[in-house]
C-alpha positions as CSV (number, residue, x, y, z in Angstrom):
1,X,-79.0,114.6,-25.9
2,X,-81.1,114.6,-28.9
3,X,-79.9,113.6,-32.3
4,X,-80.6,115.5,-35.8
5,X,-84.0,113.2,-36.6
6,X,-85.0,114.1,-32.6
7,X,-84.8,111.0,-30.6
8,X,-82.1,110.5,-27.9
9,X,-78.7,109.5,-28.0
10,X,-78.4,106.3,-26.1
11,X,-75.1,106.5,-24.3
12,X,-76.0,109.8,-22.9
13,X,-79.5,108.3,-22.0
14,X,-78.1,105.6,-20.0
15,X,-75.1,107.7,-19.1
16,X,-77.9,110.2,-16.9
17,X,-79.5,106.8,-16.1
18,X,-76.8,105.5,-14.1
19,X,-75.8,108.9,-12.7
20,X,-75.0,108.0,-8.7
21,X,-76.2,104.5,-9.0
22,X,-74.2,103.7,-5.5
23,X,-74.7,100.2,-4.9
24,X,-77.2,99.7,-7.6
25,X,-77.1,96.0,-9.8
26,X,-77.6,96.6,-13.1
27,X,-78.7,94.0,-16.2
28,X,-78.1,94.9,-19.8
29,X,-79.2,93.1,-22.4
30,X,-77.8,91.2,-25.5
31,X,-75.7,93.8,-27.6
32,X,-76.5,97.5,-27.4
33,X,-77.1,97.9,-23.7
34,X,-74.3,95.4,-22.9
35,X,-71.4,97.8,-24.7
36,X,-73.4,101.4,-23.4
37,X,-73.4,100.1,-19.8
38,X,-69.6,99.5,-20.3
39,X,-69.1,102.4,-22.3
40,X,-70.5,104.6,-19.1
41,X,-68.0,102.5,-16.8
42,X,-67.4,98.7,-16.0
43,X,-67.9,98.0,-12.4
44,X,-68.7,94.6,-10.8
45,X,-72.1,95.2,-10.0
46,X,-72.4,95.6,-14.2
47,X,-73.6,92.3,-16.1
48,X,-73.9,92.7,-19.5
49,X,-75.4,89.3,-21.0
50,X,-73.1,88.1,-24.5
51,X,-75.6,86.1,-24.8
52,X,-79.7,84.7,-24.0
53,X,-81.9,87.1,-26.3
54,X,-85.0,87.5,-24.5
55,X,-83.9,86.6,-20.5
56,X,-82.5,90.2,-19.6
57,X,-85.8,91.0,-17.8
58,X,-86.0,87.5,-15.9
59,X,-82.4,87.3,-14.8
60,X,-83.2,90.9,-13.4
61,X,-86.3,89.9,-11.6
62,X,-84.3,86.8,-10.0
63,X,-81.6,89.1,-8.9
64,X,-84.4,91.7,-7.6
65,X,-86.5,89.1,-5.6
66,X,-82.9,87.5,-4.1
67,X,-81.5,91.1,-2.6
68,X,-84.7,93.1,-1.9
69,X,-82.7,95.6,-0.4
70,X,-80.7,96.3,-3.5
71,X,-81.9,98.4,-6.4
72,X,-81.9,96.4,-9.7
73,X,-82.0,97.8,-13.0
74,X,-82.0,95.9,-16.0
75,X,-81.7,97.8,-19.5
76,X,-82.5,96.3,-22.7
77,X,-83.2,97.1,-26.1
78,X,-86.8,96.9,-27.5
79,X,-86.0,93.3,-29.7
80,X,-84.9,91.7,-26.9
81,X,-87.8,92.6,-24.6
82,X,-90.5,91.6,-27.3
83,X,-88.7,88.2,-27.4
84,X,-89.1,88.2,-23.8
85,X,-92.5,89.8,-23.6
86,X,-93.9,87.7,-21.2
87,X,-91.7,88.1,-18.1
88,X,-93.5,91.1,-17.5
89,X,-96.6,89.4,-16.6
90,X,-94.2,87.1,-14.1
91,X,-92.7,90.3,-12.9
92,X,-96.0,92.3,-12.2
93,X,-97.2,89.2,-10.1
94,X,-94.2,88.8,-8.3
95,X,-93.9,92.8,-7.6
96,X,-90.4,93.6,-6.9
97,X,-90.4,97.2,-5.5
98,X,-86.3,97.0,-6.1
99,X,-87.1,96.4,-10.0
100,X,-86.8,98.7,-12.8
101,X,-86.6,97.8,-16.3
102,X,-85.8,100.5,-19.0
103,X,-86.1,99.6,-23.1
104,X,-83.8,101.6,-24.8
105,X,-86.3,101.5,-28.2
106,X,-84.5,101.9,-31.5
107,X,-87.1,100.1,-33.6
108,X,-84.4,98.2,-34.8
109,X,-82.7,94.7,-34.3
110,X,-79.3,96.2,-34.0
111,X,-77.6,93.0,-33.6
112,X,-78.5,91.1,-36.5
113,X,-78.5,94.0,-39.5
114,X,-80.9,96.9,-38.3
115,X,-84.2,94.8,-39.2
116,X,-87.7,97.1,-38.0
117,X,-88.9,95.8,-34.8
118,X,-92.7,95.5,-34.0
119,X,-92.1,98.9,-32.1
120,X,-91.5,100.5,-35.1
121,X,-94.8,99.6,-36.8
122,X,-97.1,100.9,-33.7
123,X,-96.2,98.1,-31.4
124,X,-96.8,99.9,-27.4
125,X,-94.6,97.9,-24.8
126,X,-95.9,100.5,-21.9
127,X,-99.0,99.6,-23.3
128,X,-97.9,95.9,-22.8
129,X,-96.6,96.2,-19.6
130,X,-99.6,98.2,-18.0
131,X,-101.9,95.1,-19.5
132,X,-99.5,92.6,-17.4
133,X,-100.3,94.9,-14.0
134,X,-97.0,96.7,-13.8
135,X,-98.7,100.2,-12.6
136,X,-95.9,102.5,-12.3
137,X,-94.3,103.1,-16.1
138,X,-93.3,105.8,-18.0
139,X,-93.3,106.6,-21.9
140,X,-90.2,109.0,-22.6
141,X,-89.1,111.3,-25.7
142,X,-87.1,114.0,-25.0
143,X,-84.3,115.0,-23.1
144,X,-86.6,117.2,-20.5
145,X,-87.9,113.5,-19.2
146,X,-84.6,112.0,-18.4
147,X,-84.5,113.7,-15.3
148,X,-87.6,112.2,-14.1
149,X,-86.8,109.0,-15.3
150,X,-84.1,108.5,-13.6
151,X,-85.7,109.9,-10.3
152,X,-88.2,106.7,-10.9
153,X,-85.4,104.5,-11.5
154,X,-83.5,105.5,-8.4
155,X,-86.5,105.2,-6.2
156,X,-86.9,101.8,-5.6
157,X,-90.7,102.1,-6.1
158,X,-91.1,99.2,-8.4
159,X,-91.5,97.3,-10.3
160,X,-91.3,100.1,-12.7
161,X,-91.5,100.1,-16.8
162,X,-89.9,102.6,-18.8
163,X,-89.6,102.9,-22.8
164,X,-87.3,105.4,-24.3
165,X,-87.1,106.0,-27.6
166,X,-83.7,106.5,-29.1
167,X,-81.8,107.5,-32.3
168,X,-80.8,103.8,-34.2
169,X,-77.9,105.5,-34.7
170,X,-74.1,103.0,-35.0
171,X,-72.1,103.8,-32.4
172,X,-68.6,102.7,-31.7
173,X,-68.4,98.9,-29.6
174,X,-67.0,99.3,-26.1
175,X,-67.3,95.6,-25.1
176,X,-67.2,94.4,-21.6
177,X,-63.9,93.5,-20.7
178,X,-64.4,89.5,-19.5
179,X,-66.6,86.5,-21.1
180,X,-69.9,85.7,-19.4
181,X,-69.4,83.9,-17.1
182,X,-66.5,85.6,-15.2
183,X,-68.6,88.6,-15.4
184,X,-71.7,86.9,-13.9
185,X,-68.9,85.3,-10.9
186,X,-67.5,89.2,-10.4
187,X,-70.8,90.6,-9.9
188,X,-71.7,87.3,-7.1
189,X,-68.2,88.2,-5.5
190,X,-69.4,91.7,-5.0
191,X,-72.9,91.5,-3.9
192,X,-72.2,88.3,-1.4
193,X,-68.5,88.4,-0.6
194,X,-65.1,86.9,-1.7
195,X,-66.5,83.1,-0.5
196,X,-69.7,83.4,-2.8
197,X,-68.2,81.4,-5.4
198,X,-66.0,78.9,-3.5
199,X,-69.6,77.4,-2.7
């Protein structure tokens, strides 16, 4: 799981992430998360955003506070959630127990020509988030941590705030298979039934 300069591969990352999700709803942010969540496999209860830099963590808050019961796991990359930096102080307030958010950190802005990120120059998001009140979060590095990260994740003891650091290595696009907004319609059919979009 750990690349040649020592930081973890992504794909496997969110691979052992999303290992026996079950029913779990899961949010990936603009570019890199969108195609590794696809890359893993599509399903409907996948929405990777083409789109809305800086709203994965707020969309997945929504979703968490509207199915309580339902697990909700929104992965992003560390650009996007600096853009959207302060959801987590809306998140910690609101305290969805069914929230987890996971920053895949490559200090980079993959999407728009591998420019550093603020991570990258000593910038702490877990650091961040513990300032906003989000208690439970987790700082992880090597591949002997994924286990318990995922144990977090799965637990549904939220909201919870994990960074991993990962290679900013290019990898190969597996892009989700619809546009936007029939991915956002599949993922309403399957949480509230065939008739939730004839409303």
């Amino acid at each position: 799981m750990l690349s040649p300069n020592g930081k973890l591969h992504r794909r496997a990352l969110v691979a052992a992430v999303l290992e026996g999700r079950g029913d779990m709803a899961v949010i990936a942010g603009l570019g890199a998360p969108a195609w590794d969540i696809t890359a893993v496999g599509d399903t409907a209860l996948n929405l990777p955003l083409w789109g809305g830099m800086g709203g994965a963590a707020m969309i997945g808050l929504g979703l968490a506070l509207a199915q309580p019961e339902r697990r909700v796991l929104v992965i992003t990359g560390d650009g996007e959630m600096l853009m959207g930096v302060g959801s987590l102080a809306t998140i910690s307030v609101q305290g969805p127990k069914n929230l987890s958010i996971l920053v895949c950190d490559n200090e980079h802005y993959g999407e728009t020509g591998m420019q550093e990120t603020a991570t990258g120059h000593g910038v702490d998001l877990v650091a961040m988030a513990r300032g906003a009140g989000i208690k439970h979060t987790m700082f992880v590095t090597k591949p002997d941590e994924v286990a318990g990260l995922r144990a977090a994740i799965h637990a549904g003891a939220g909201p919870f705030f994990a960074v991993a650091k990962i290679d900013a290595e290019t990898l190969p696009l597996v892009l989700p298979p619809r546009e936007g907004v029939i991915l956002q319609s599949r993922m309403r059919e399957a949480i509230l039934g065939p008739a939730a979009n004839l409303e």
